[in-house]
C-alpha positions in Angstrom: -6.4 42.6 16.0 -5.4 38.9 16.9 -7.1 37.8 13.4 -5.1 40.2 11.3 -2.7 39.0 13.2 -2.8 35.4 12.7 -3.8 36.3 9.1 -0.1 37.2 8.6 1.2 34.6 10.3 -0.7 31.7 9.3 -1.5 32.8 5.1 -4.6 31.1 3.8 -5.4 29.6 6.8 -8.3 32.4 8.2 -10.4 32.0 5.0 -14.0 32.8 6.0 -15.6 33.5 2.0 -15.1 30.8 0.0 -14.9 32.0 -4.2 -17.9 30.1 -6.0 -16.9 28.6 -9.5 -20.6 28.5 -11.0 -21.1 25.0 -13.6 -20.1 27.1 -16.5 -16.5 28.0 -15.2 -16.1 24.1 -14.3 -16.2 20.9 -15.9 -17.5 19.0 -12.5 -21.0 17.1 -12.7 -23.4 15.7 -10.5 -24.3 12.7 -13.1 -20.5 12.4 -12.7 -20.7 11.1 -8.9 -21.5 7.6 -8.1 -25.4 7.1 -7.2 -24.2 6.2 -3.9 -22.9 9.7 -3.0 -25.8 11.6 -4.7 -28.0 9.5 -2.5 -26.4 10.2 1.0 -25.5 13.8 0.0 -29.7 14.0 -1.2 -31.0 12.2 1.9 -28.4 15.0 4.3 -30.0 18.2 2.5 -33.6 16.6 2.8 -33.0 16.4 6.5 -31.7 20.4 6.3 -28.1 19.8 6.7 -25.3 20.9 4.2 -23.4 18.4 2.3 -20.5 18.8 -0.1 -18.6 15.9 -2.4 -15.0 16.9 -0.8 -11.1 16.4 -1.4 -9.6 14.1 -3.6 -12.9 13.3 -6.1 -13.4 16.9 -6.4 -9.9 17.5 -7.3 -9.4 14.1 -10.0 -12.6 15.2 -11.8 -10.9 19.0 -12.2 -7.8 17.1 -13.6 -10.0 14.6 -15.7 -9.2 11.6 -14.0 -12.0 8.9 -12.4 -12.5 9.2 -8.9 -12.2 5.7 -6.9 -14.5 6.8 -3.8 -16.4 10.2 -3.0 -15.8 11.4 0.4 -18.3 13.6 1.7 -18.1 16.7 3.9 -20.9 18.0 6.3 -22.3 20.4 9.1 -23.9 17.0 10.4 -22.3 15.5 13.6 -21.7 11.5 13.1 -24.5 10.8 15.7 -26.8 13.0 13.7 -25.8 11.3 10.5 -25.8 7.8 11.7 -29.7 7.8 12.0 -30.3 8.7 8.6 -29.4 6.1 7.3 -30.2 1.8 7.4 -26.3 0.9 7.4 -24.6 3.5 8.8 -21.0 3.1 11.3 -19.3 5.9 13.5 -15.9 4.7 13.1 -12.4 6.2 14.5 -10.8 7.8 17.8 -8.4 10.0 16.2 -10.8 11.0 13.8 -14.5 10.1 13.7 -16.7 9.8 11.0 -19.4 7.4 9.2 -19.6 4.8 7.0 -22.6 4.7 4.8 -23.5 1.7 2.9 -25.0 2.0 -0.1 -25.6 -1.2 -1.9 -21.6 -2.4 -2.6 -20.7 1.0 -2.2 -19.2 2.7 1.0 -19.7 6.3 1.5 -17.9 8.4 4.1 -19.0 11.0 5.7 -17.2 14.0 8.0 -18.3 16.6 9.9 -16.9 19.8 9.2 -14.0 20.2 11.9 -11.7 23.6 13.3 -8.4 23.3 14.4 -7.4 22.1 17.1 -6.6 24.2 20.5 -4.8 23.0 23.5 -1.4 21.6 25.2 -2.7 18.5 25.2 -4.0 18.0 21.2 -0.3 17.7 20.1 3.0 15.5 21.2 6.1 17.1 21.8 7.2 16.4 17.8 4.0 18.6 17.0 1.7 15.4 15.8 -2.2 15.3 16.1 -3.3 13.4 18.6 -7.0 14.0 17.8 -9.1 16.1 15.3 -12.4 16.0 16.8 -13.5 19.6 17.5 -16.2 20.4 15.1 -16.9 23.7 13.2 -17.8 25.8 10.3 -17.1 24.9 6.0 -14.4 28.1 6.5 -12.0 25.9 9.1 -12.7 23.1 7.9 -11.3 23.9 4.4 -8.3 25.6 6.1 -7.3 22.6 8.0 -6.8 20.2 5.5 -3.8 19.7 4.0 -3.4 20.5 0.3 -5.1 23.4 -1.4 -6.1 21.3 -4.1 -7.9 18.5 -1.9 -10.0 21.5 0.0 -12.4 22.2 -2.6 -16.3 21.6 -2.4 -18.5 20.4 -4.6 -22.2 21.0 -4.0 -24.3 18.3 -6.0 -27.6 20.2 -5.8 -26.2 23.7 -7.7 -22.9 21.9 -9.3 -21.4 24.5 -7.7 -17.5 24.5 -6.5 -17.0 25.9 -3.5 -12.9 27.2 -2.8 -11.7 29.0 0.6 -7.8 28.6 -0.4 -7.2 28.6 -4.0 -6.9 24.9 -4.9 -8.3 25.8 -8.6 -5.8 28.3 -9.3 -3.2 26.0 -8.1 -5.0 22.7 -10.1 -4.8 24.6 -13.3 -1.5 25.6 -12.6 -0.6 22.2 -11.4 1.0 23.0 -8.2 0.8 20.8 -5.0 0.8 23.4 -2.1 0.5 23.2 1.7 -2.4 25.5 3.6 -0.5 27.5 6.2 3.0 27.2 7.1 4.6 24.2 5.8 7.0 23.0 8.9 3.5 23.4 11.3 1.8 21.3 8.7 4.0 18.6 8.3 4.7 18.1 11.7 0.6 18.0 12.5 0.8 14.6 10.5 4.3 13.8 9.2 2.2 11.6 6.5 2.1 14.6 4.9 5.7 14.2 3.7 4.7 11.2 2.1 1.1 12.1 0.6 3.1 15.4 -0.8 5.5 13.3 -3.3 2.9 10.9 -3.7 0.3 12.8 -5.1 2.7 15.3 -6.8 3.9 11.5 -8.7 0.5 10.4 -9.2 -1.2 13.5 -10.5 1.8 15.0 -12.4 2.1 18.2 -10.2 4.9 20.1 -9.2 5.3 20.3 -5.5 5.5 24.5 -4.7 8.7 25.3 -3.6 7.9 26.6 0.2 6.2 23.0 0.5 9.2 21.0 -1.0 12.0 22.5 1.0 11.1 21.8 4.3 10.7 17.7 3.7 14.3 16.7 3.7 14.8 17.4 6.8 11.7 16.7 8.3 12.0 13.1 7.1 13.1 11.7 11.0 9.0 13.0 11.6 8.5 9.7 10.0 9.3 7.9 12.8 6.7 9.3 15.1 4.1 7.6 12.8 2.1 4.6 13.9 3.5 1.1 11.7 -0.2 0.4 11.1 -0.7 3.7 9.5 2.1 3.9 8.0 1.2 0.4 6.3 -1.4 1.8 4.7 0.1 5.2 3.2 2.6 3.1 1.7 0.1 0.7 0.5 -1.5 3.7 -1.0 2.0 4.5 -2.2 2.7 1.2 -4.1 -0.6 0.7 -5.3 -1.0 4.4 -7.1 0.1 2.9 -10.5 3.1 5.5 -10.3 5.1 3.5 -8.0 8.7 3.7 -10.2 8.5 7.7 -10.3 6.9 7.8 -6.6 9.6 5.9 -5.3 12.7 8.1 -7.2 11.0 10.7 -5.5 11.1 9.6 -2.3 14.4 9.0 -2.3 15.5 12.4 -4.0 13.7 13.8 -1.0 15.3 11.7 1.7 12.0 10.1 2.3 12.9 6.2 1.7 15.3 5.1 4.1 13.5 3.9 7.2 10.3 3.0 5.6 11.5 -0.7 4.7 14.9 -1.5 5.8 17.8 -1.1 3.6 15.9 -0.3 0.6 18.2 2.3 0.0 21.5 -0.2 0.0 19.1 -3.0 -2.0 18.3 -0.1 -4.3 22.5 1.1 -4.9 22.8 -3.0 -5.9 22.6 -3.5 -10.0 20.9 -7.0 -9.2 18.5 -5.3 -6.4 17.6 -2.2 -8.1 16.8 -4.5 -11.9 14.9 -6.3 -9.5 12.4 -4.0 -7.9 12.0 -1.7 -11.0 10.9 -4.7 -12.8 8.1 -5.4 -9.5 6.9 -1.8 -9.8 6.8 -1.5 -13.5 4.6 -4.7 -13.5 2.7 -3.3 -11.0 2.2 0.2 -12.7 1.0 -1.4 -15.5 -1.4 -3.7 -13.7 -3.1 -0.6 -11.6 -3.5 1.5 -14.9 -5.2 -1.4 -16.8 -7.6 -1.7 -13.8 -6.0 -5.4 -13.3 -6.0 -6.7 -9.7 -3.0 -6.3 -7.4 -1.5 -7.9 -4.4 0.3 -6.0 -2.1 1.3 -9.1 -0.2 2.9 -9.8 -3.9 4.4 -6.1 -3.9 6.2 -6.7 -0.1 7.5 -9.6 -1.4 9.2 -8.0 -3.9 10.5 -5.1 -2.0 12.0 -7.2 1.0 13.4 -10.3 -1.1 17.2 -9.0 -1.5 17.1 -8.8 2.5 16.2 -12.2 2.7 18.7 -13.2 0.0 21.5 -11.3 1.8 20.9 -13.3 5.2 20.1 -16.2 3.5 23.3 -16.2 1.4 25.1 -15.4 4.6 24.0 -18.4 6.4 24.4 -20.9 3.9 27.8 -20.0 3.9 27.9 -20.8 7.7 26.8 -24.5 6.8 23.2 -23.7 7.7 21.2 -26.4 6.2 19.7 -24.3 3.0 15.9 -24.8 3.6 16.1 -24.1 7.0 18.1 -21.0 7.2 15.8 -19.7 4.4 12.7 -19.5 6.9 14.9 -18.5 9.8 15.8 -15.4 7.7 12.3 -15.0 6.5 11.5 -14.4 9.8 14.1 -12.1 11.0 13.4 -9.9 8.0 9.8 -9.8 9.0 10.5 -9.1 12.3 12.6 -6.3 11.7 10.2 -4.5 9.3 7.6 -4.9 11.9 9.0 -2.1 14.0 8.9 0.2 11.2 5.4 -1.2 8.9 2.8 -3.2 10.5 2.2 -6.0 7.6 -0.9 -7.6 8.4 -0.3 -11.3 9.1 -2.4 -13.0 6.1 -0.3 -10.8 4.0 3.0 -12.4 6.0 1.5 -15.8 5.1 1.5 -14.9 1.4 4.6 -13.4 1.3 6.4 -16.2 3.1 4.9 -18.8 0.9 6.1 -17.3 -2.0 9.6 -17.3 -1.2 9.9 -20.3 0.5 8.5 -21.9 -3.0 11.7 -20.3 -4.9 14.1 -23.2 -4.0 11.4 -25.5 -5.9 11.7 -24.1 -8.9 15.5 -25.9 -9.3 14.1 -29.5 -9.0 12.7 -30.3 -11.9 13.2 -34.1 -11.8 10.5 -36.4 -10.9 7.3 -35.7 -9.2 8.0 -32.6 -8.1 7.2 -30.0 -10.7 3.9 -31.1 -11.1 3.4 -31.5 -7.2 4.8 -27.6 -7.5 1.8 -26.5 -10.0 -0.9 -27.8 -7.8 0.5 -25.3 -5.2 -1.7 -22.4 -4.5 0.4 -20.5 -4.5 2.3 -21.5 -7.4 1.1 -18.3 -9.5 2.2 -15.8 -7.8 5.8 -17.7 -7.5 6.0 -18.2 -11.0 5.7 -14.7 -11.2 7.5 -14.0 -9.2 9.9 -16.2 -10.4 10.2 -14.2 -13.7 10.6 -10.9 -12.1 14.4 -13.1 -10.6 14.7 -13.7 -14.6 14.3 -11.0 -15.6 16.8 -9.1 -13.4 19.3 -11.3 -14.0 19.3 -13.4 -10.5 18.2 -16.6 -12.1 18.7 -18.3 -15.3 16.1 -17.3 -18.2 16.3 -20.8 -19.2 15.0 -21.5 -15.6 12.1 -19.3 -16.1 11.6 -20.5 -19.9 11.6 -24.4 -18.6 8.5 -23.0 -16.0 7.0 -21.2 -19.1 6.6 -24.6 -21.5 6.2 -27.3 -18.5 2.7 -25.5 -17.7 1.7 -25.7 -21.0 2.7 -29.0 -22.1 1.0 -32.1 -22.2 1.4 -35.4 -19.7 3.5 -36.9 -22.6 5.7 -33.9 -22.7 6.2 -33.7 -19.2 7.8 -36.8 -18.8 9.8 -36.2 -21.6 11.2 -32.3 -20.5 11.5 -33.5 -16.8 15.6 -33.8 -15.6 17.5 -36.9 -14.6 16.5 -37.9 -10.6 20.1 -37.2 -9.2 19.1 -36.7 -5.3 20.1 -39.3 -3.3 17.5 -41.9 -2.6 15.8 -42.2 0.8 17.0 -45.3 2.9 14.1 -47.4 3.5 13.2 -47.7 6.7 12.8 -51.1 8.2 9.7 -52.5 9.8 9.1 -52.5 13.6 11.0 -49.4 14.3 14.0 -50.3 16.4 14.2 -54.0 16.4 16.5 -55.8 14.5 15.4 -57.2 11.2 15.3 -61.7 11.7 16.9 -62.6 8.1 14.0 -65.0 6.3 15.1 -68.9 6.7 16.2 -70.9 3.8 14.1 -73.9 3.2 17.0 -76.0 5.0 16.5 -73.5 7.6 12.8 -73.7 7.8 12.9 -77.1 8.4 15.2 -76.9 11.3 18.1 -79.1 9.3 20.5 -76.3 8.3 23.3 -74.6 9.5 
């Protein structure tokens, strides 16, 4: 009676028979998975425990796209997996698992887990505060979060395994919560994010019960750990469908919070040229496998703040290059409450805007001193992105774009009239008066 009950209450959360697509009613194949993940999934089923490729690599290869990583799902506990293996890690509090290394190649592994029971497994928002009580395939499928990301996919039969009918919604191309969307979110307000990210990334329309519920379960967000939240917008930034993730976001409420003021940086024409341009760049990167830098990305995304307080204490009579790292450091601050940035990203993103001013002086030693500068790439960049929005002079940016290629001749020949002031030479033996030299009357003790 209490299951039909809670099979009312909570839809497609009770699943206990999974539907079996069979390899002919599927284009998934094993030769498709990485060797890593046919060799730990092997190794489990030699040792007689099940093991299934699970959740997001199951669902790309339905859709056609190249998995970056294979999870793996399993009736194995983490201490019974760890064994198993020569470089194996139980990792996690919250959640534990393993990490299997396999070569360069790191494989992890869950066990199956059931919902949680308790007073004491949520906060008072609703949040997880742990997911550690293990069970069968069945709850572990209905516990996930998306339909589509709760499929199995059984390397030794290329079978798919589905308890909630995330290949009905794939080919439909529907995002869709299991079980009652306001419970769900509030489980693990990420959710709210990973819903318009993935529905951006993998060109699926969110189902209407999910979307509706997310405007006004944006505050959730800010019950979420900064560290975690780092890396969900890391995830975010670095999908390769940043521009369109980021619209979205804001059409669902989503952005404002998650780095301050985007929203006002966003409503400027200057601001909004700006970090279109940093995403675009970035889009096209990620989809032509290039590398990325997220410390590059931040920089980006928090630079109009810095300009804004910069600008504002300038106009104080701040002395420029000093008020430029006092408000580098009050913007950093700030967004620390809401995103923990790691601090060798902080170091990156400070360096290159405190190399900005240098890009003016362009007289004398100091462009080339400005090239050597390690970071000088990622300035210059970023230096173009200001050109291109219209915050700098293209000319700047063009002068930047020749000197690097010219020769030593040319150099000398493009650099700009030395108009700073010159340095006062200091006098020797600091703090004593400077004896004027003799004449030779004078030396000889006959002068004046």
């Amino acid at each position: 009676m209490i299951r039909r009950l809670l099979a009312r209450l909570l839809p497609g959360r009770t699943a206990k028979t999974p539907r079996l697509y069979s390899p002919d009613r599927h284009p998934v194949r094993r030769d498709q998975l990485s060797a890593a993940a046919r060799t730990v999934t092997r190794k489990l089923e030699e040792h007689g425990f099940k093991a299934f490729i699970v959740g997001g690599a199951v669902r790309d290869l339905l859709l056609g796209i190249i998995p970056k990583d294979f999870d793996i799902a399993t009736d194995a506990t983490p201490e019974q997996v760890k064994p198993l293996f020569r470089r194996a890690f139980i990792i996690g509090r919250r959640f534990r698992l393993v990490h299997v290394h396999v070569g360069n190649e790191v494989v992890e592994v869950s066990t199956f887990r059931a919902a949680q029971t308790g007073n004491d497994t949520t906060d008072e928002h609703g949040r997880l505060l742990s997911d550690n009580v293990y069970g069968s395939q069945a709850e572990d499928a209905v516990r996930r979060d998306f339909t589509v990301n709760a499929l199995y996919f059984d390397p030794a039969t290329e079978t798919i395994w589905d308890y909630v009918g995330g290949v009905v919604d794939i080919r439909a191309r529907r995002l869709k919560l299991i079980g009652p969307p306001v419970t769900r979110f509030r489980e693990d307000p990420v959710r709210l994010l990973r819903a318009v990210r993935l529905a951006a990334k993998l060109g699926l329309t969110i189902d209407a019960k999910t979307e509706e519920p997310i405007s006004r379960l944006a505050p959730l967000m800010a019950n979420v750990p900064p560290a975690r939240l780092f890396d969900e917008m890391q995830k975010l930034l670095l999908s390769g469908h940043a521009v369109e993730t980021l619209r979205s976001l804001r059409a669902h409420g989503l952005s404002h919070g998650l780095l301050p003021l985007l929203d006002v940086i966003l409503e400027q024409p200057l601001g909004q040229k700006f970090i279109e341009a940093a995403l675009a760049g970035t889009d096209a990167r990620v989809r032509g496998d290039k590398g990325v830098s997220p410390a590059f990305l931040f920089a980006t995304l928090l630079w109009h703040e810095v300009l804004v307080t910069w600008n504002a204490a300038k106009e104080r009579g701040e002395r420029p290059m000093p008020a430029l790292f006092e408000a580098m450091d009050k913007v950093l601050e700030a967004q620390a409450a809401r995103i923990a940035i790691p601090r060798r990203f902080e170091a990156t993103i400070k360096e290159i805007w405190s190399l900005q001013p240098r890009f003016e002086q362009r007289a004398g030693s100091r462009p080339a001193r400005l090239i050597e500068h390690p970071r000088f790439r990622a300035a210059y960049d970023f230096l173009m992105l200001r050109g291109e929005s219209g915050e700098v002079a293209q000319a700047l940016v063009d002068w930047w774009s020749r000197f690097q290629q010219a020769s030593h001749e040319e150099r000398q020949m493009m650099l700009k009239p030395d108009e700073a002031p010159k340095k006062r030479r200091r006098a020797r033996g600091r703090g004593r008066k400077r004896t004027p030299e003799p004449t030779e009357q004078g030396a000889s003790g006959e002068g004046e």
